[in-house]
OpenMM code with the backbone's topology and positions (N, CA, C; nanometers):
from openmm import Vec3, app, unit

residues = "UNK UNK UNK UNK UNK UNK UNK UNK UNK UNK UNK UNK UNK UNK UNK UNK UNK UNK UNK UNK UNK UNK UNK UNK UNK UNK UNK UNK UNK UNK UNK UNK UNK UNK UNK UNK UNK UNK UNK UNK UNK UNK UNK UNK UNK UNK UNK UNK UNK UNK UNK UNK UNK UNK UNK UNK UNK UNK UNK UNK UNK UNK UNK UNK UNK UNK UNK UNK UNK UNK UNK UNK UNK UNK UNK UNK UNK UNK UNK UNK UNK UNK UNK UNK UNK UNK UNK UNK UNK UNK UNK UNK UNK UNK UNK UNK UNK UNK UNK UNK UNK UNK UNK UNK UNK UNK UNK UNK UNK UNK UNK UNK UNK UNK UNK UNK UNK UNK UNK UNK UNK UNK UNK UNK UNK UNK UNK UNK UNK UNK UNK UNK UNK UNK UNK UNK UNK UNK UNK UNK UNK UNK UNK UNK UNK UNK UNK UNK UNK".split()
positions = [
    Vec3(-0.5409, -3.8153, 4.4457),
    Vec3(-0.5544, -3.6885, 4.3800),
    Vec3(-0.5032, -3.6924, 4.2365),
    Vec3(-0.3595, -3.7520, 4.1736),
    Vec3(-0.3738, -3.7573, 4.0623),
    Vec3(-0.3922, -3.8297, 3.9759),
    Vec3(-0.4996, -3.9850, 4.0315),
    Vec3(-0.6269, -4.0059, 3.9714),
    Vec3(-0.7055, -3.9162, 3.8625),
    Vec3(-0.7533, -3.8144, 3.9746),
    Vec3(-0.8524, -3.7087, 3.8757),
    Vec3(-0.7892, -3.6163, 3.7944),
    Vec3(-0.6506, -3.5856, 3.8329),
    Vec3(-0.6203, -3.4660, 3.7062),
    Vec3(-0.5792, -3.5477, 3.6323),
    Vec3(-0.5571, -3.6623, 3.5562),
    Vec3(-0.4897, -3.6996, 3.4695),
    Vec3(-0.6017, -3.7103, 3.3631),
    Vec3(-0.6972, -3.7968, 3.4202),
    Vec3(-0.8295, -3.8017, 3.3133),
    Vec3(-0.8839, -3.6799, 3.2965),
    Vec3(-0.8734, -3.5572, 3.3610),
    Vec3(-0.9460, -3.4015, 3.3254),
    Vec3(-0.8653, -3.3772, 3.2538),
    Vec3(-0.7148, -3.3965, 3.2698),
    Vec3(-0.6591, -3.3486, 3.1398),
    Vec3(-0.6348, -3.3777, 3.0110),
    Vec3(-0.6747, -3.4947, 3.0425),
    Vec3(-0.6964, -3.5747, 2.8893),
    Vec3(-0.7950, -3.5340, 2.8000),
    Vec3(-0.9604, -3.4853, 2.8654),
    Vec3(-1.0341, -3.4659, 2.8706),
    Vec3(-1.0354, -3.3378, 2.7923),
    Vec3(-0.9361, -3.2468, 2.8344),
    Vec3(-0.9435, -3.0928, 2.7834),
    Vec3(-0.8692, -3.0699, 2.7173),
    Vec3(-0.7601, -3.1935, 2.7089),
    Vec3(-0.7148, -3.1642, 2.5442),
    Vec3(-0.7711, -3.2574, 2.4370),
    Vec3(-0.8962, -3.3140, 2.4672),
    Vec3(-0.9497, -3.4143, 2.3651),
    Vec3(-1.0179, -3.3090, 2.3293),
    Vec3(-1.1224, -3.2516, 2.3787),
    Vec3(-1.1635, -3.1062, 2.3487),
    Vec3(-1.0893, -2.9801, 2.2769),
    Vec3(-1.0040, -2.9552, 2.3399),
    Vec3(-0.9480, -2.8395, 2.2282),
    Vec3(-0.9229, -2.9204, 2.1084),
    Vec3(-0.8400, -3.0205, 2.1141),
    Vec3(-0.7949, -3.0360, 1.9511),
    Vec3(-0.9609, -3.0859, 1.8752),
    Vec3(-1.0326, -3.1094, 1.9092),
    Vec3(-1.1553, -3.1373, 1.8481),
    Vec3(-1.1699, -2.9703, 1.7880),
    Vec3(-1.1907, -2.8880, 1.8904),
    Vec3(-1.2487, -2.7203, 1.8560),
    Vec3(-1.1391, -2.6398, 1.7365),
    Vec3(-1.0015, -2.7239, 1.7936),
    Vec3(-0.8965, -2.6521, 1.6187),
    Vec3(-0.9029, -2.7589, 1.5359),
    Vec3(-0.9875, -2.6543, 1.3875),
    Vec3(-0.9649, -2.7390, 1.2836),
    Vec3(-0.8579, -2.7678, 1.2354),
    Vec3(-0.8528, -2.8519, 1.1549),
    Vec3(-0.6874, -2.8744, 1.1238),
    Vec3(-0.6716, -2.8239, 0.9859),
    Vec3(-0.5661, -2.8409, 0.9843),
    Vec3(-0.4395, -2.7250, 0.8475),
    Vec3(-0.5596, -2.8224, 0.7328),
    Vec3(-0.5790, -2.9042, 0.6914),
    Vec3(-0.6143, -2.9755, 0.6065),
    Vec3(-0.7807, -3.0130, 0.5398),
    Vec3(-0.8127, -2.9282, 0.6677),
    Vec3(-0.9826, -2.9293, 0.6465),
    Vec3(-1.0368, -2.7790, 0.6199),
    Vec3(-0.8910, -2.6955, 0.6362),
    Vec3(-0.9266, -2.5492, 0.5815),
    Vec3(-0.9077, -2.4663, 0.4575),
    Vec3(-0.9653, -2.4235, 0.3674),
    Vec3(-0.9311, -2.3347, 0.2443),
    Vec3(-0.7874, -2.2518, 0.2728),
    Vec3(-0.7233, -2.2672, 0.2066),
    Vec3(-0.5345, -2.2357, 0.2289),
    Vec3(-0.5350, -2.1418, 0.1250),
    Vec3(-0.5350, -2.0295, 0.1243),
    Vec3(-0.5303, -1.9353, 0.0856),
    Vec3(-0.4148, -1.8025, 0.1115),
    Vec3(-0.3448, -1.8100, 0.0395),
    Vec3(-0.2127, -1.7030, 0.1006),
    Vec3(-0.2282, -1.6011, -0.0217),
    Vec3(-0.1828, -1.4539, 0.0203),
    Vec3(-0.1997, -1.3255, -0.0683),
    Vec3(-0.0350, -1.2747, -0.0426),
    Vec3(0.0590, -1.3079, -0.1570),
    Vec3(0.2124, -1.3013, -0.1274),
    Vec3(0.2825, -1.1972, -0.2328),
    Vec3(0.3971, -1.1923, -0.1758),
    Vec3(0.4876, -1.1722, -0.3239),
    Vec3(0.4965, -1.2353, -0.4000),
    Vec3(0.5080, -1.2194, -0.5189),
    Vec3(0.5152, -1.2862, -0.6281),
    Vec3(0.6486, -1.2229, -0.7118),
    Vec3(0.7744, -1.2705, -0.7278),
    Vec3(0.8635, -1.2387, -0.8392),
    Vec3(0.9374, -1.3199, -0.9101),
    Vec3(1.0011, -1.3074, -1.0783),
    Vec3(1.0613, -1.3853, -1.0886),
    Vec3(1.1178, -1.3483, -1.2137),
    Vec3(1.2391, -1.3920, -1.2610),
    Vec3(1.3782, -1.3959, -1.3409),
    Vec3(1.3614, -1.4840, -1.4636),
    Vec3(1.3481, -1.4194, -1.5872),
    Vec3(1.3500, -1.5086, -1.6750),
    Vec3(1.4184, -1.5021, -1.7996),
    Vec3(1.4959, -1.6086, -1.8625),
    Vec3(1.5940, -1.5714, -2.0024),
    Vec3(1.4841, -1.6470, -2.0931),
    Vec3(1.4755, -1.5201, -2.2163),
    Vec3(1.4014, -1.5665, -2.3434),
    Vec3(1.5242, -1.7002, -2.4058),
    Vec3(1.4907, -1.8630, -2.4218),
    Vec3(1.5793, -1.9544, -2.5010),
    Vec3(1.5316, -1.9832, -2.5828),
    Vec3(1.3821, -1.9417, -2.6778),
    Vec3(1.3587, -1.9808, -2.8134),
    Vec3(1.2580, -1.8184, -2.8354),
    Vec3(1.2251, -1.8119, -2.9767),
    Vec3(1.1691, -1.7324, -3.0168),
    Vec3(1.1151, -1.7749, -3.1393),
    Vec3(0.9451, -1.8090, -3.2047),
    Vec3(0.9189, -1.8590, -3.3093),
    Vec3(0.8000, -1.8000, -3.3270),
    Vec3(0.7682, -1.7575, -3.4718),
    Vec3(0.6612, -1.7276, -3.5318),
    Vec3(0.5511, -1.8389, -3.5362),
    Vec3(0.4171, -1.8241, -3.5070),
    Vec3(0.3313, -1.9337, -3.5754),
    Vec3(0.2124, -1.8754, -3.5738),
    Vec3(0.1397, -1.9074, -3.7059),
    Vec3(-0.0135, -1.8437, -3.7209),
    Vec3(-0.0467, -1.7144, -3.6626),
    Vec3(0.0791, -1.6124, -3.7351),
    Vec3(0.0728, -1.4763, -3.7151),
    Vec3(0.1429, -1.4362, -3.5374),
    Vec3(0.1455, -1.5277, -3.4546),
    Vec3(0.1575, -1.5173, -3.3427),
    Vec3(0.2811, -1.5001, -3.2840),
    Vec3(0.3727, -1.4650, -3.2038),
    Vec3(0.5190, -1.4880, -3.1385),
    Vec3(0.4989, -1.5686, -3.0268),
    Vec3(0.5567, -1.7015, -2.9983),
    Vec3(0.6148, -1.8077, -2.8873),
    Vec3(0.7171, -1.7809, -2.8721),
    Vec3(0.6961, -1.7662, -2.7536),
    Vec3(0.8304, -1.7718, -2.6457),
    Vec3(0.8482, -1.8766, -2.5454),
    Vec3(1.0037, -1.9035, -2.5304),
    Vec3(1.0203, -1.9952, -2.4398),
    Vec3(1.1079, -1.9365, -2.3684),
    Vec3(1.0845, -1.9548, -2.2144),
    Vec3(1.1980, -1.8967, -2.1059),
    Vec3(1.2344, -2.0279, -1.9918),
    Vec3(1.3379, -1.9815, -1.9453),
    Vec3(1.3563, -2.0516, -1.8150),
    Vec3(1.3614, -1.9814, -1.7344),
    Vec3(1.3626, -1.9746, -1.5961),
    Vec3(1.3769, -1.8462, -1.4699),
    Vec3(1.3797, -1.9214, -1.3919),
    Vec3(1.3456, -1.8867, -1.2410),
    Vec3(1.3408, -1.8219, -1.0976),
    Vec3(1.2221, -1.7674, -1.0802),
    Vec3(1.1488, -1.8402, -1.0085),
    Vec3(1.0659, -1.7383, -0.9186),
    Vec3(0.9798, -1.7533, -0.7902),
    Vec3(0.9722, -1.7033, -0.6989),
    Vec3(0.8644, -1.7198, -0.6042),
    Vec3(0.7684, -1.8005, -0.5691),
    Vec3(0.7143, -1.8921, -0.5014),
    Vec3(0.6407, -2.0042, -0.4953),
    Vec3(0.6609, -2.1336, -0.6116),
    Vec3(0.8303, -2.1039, -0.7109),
    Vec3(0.7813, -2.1949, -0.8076),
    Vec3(0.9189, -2.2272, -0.7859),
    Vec3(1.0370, -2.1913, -0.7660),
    Vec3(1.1217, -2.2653, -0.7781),
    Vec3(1.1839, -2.2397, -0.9210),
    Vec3(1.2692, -2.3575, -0.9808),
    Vec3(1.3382, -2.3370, -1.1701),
    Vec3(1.1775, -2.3290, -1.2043),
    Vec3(1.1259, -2.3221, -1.3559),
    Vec3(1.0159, -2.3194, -1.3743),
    Vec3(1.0544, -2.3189, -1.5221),
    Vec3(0.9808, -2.3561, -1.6114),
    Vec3(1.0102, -2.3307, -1.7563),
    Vec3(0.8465, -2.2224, -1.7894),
    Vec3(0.8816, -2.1521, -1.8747),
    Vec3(0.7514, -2.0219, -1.9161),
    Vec3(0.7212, -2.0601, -2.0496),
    Vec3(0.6438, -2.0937, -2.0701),
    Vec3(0.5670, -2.0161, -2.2269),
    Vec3(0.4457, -1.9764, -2.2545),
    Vec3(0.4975, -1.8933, -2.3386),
    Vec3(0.3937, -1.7620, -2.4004),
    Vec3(0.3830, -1.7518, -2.5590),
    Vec3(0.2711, -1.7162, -2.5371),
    Vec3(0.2332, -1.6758, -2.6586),
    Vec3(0.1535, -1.5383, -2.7088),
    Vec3(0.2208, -1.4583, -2.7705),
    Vec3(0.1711, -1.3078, -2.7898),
    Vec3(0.1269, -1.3092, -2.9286),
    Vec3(-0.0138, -1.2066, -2.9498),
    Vec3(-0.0581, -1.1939, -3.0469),
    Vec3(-0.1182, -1.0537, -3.0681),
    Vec3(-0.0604, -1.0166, -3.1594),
    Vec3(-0.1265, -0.8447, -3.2498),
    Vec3(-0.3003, -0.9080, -3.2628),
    Vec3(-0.3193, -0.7532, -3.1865),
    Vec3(-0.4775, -0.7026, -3.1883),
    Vec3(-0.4761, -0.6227, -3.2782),
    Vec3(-0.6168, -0.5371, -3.2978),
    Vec3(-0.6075, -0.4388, -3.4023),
    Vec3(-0.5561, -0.2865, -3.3261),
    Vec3(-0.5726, -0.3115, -3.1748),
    Vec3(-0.5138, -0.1877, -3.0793),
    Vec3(-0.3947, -0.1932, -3.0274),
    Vec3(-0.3331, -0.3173, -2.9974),
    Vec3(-0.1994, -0.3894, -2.9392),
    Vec3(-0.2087, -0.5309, -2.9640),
    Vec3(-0.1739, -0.5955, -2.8103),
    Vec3(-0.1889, -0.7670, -2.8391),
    Vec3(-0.2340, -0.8150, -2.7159),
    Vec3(-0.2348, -0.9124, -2.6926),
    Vec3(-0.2523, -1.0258, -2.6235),
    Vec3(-0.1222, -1.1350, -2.5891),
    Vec3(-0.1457, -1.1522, -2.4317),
    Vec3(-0.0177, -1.2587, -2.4211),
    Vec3(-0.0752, -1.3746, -2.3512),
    Vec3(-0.0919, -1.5039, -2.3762),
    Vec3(-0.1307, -1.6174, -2.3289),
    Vec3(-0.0061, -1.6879, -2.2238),
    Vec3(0.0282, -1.6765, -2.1054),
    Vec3(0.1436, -1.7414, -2.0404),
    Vec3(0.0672, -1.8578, -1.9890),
    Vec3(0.2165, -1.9761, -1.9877),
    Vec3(0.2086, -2.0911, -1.8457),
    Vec3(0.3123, -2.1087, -1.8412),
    Vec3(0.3336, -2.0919, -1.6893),
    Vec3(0.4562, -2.1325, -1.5731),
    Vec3(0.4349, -2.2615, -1.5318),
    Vec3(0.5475, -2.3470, -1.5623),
    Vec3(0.5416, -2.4776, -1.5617),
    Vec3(0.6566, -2.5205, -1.4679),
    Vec3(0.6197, -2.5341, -1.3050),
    Vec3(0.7121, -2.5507, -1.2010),
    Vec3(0.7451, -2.7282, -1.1836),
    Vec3(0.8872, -2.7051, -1.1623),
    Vec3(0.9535, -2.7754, -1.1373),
    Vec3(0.8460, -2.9439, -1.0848),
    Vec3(0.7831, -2.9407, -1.0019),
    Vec3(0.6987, -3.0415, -0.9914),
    Vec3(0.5656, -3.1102, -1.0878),
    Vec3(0.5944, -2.9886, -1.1354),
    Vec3(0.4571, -3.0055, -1.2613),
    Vec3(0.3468, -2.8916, -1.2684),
    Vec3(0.3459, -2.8752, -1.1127),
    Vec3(0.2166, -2.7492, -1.1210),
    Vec3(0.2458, -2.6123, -1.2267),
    Vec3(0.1076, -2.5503, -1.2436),
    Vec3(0.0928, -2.4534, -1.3614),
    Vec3(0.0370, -2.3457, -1.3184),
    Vec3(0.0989, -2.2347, -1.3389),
    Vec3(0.0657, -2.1238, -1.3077),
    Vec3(0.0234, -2.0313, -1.4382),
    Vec3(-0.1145, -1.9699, -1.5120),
    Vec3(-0.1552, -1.9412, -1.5918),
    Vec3(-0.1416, -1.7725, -1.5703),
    Vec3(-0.1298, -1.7434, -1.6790),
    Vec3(-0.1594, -1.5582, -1.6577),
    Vec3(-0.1916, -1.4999, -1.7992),
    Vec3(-0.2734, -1.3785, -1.8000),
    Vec3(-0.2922, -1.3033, -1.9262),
    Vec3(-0.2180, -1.1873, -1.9330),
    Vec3(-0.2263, -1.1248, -2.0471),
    Vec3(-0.1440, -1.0249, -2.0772),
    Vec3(-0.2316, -0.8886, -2.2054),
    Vec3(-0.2607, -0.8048, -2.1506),
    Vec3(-0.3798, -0.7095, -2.2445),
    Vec3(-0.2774, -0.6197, -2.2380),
    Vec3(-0.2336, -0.5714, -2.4239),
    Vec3(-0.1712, -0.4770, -2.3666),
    Vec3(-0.2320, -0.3418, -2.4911),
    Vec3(-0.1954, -0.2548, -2.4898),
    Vec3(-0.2636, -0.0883, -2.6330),
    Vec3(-0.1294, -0.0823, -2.6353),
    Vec3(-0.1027, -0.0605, -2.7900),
    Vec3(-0.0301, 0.0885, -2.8508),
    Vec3(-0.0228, 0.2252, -2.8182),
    Vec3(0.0762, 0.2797, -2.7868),
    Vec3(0.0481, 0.4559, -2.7651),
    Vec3(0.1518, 0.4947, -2.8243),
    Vec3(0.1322, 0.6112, -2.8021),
    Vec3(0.1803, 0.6900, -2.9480),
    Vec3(0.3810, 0.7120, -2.8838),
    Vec3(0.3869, 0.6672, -2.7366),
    Vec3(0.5499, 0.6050, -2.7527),
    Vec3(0.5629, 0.4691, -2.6405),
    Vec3(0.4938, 0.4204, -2.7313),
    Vec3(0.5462, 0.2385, -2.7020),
    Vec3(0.4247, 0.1919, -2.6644),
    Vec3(0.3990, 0.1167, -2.5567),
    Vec3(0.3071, 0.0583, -2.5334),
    Vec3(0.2731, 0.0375, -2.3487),
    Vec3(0.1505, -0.0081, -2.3471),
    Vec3(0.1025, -0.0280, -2.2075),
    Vec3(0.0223, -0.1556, -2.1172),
    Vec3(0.0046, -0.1842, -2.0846),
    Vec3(-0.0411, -0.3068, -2.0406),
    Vec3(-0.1366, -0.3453, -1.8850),
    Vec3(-0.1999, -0.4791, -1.8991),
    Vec3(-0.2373, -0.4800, -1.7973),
    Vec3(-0.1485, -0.5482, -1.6755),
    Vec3(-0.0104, -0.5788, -1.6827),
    Vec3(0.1087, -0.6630, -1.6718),
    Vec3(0.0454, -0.7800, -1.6881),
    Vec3(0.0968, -0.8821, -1.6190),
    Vec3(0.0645, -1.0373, -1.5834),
    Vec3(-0.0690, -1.0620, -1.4801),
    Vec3(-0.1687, -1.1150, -1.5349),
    Vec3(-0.3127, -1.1188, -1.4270),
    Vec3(-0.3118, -1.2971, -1.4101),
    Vec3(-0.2715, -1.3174, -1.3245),
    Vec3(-0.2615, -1.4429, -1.3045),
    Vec3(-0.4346, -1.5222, -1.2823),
    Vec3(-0.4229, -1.6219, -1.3661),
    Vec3(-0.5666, -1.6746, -1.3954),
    Vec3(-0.6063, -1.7926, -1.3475),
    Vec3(-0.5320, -1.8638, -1.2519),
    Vec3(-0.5548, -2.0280, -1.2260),
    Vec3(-0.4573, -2.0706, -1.2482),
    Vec3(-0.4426, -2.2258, -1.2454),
    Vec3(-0.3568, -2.3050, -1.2910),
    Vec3(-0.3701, -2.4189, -1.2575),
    Vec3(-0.3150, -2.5290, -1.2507),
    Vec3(-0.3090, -2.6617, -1.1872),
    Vec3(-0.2313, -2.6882, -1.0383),
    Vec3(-0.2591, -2.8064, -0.9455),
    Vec3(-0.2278, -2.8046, -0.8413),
    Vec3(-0.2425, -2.7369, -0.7113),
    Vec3(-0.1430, -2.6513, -0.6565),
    Vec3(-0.1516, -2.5964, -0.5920),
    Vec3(-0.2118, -2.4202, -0.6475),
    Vec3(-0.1865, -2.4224, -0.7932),
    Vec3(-0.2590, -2.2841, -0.7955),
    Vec3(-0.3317, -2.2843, -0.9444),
    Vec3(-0.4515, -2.3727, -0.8536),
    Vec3(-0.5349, -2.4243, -0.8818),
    Vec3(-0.6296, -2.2766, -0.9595),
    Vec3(-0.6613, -2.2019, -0.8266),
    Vec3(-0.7524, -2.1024, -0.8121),
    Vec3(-0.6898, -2.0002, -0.8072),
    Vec3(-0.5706, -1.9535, -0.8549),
    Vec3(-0.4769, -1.8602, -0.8115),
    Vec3(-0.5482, -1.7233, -0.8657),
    Vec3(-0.5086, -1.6130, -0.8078),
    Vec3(-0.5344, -1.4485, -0.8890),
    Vec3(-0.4448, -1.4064, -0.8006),
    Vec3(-0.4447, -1.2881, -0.8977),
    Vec3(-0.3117, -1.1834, -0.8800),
    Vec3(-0.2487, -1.1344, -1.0224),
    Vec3(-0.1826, -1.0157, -0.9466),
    Vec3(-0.1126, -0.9435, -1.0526),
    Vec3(0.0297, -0.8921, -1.0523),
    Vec3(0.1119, -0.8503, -1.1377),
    Vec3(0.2593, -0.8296, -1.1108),
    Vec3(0.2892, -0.7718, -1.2849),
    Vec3(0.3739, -0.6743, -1.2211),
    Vec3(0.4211, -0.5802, -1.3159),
    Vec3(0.5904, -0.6453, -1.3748),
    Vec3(0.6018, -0.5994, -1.5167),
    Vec3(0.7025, -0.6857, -1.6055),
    Vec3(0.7904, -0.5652, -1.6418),
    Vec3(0.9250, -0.6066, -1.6469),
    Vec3(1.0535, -0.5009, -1.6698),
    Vec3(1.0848, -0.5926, -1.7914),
    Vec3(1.0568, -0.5788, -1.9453),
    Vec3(1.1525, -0.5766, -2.0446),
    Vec3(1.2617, -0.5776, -2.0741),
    Vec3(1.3332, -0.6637, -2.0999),
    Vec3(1.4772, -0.6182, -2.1631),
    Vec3(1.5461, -0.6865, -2.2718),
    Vec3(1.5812, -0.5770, -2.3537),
    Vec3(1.5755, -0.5793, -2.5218),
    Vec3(1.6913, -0.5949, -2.5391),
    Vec3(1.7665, -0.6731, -2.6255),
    Vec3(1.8670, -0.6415, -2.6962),
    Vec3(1.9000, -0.5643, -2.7613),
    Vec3(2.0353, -0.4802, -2.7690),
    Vec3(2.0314, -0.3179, -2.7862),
    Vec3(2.0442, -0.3605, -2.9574),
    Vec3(2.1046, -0.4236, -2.9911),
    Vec3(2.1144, -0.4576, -3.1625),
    Vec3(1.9687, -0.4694, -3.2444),
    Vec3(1.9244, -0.6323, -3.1585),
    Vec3(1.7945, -0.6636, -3.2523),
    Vec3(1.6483, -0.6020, -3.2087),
    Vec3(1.6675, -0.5638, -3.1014),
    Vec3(1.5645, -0.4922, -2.9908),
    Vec3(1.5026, -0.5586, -2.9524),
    Vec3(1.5085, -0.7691, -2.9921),
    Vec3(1.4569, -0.8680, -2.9334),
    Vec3(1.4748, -0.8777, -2.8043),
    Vec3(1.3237, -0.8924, -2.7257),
    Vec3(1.3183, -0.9255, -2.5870),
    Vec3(1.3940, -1.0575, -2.5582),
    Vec3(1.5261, -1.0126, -2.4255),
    Vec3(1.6213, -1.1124, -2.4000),
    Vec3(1.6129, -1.1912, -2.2590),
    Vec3(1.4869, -1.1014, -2.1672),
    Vec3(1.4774, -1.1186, -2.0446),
    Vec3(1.3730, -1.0614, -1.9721),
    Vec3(1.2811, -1.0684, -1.8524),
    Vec3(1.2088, -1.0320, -1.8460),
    Vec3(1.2314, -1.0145, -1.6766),
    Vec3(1.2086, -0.9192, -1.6027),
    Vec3(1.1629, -0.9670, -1.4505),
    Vec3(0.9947, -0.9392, -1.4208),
    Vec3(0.9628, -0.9826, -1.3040),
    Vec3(0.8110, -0.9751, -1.2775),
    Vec3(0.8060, -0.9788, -1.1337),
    Vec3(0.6938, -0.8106, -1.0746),
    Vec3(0.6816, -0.8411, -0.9646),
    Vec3(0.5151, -0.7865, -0.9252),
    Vec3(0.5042, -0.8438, -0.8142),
    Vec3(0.3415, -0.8118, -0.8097),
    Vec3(0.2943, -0.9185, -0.6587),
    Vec3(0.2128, -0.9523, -0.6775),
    Vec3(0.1620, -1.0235, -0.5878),
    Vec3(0.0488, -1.1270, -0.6418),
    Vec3(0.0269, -1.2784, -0.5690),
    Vec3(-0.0601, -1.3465, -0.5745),
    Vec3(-0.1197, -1.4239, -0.4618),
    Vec3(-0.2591, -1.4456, -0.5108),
    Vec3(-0.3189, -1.5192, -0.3952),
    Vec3(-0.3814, -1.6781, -0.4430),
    Vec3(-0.2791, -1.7820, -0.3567),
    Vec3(-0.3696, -1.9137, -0.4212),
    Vec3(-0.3586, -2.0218, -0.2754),
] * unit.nanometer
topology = app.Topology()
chain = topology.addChain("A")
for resn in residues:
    res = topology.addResidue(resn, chain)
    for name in ("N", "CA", "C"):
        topology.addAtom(name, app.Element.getBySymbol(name[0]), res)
């Protein structure tokens, strides 16, 4: 008798694991939190433009170094980011923002692709400012929102 159940059971788990695909043959796709902590450590003018350099904290990235680059429109500006994680991968995002008549508004951070693992990334996450009360230079930034890669 357990002759036959040994080979049926071999049998029916050669079968199931055939019927589950595996982690590696499937599109990996996660829709998460996204947040993260960052100190402005350089600040430079070039070709009308402001670069920024940060270091932070954040969510799927670990330390990460940031830079950006913001530029005056004729309505507001534009912000060009890449999140540059600890392993190398790159996390890209834009930044659209208008003038109003007290301060300004934006589309926050629209995350656009990147390299590696977020490759194909989208998503979005909203940005908390924070100014130095003297020069009113941005000293820090947090970011929260969500992404999917």
């Amino acid at each position: 008798m357990r002759r036959i159940w040994l080979p049926a059971l071999v049998s029916v788990l050669l079968v199931a694991t055939m019927a589950v695909p595996s982690l590696a043959d499937s599109d990996r796709e996660f829709k998460v939190p996204f947040k993260a902590k960052t100190v402005v450590v350089n600040e430079e003018m070039s070709n009308g433009c402001i670069e920024y350099d940060h270091v932070g904290t954040g969510t799927h990235l670990g330390r990460f170094d940031l830079y950006e680059t913001l530029c005056p429109t004729a309505t507001g500006f534009t912000v060009d980011g890449t999140l540059l994680a600890a392993n190398g991968d790159e996390l890209y995002f834009d930044v659209v923002g208008t003038f109003t008549a007290t301060g300004f508004s934006s589309t926050g951070w629209v995350f656009v692709g990147g390299t590696g693992r977020f490759e194909n990334a989208t998503g979005q996450a909203d940005e908390t400012l924070f100014r130095d009360p003297v020069t009113d230079d941005i000293v820090a930034i947090t970011v929260k929102g969500s992404i999917t890669y």
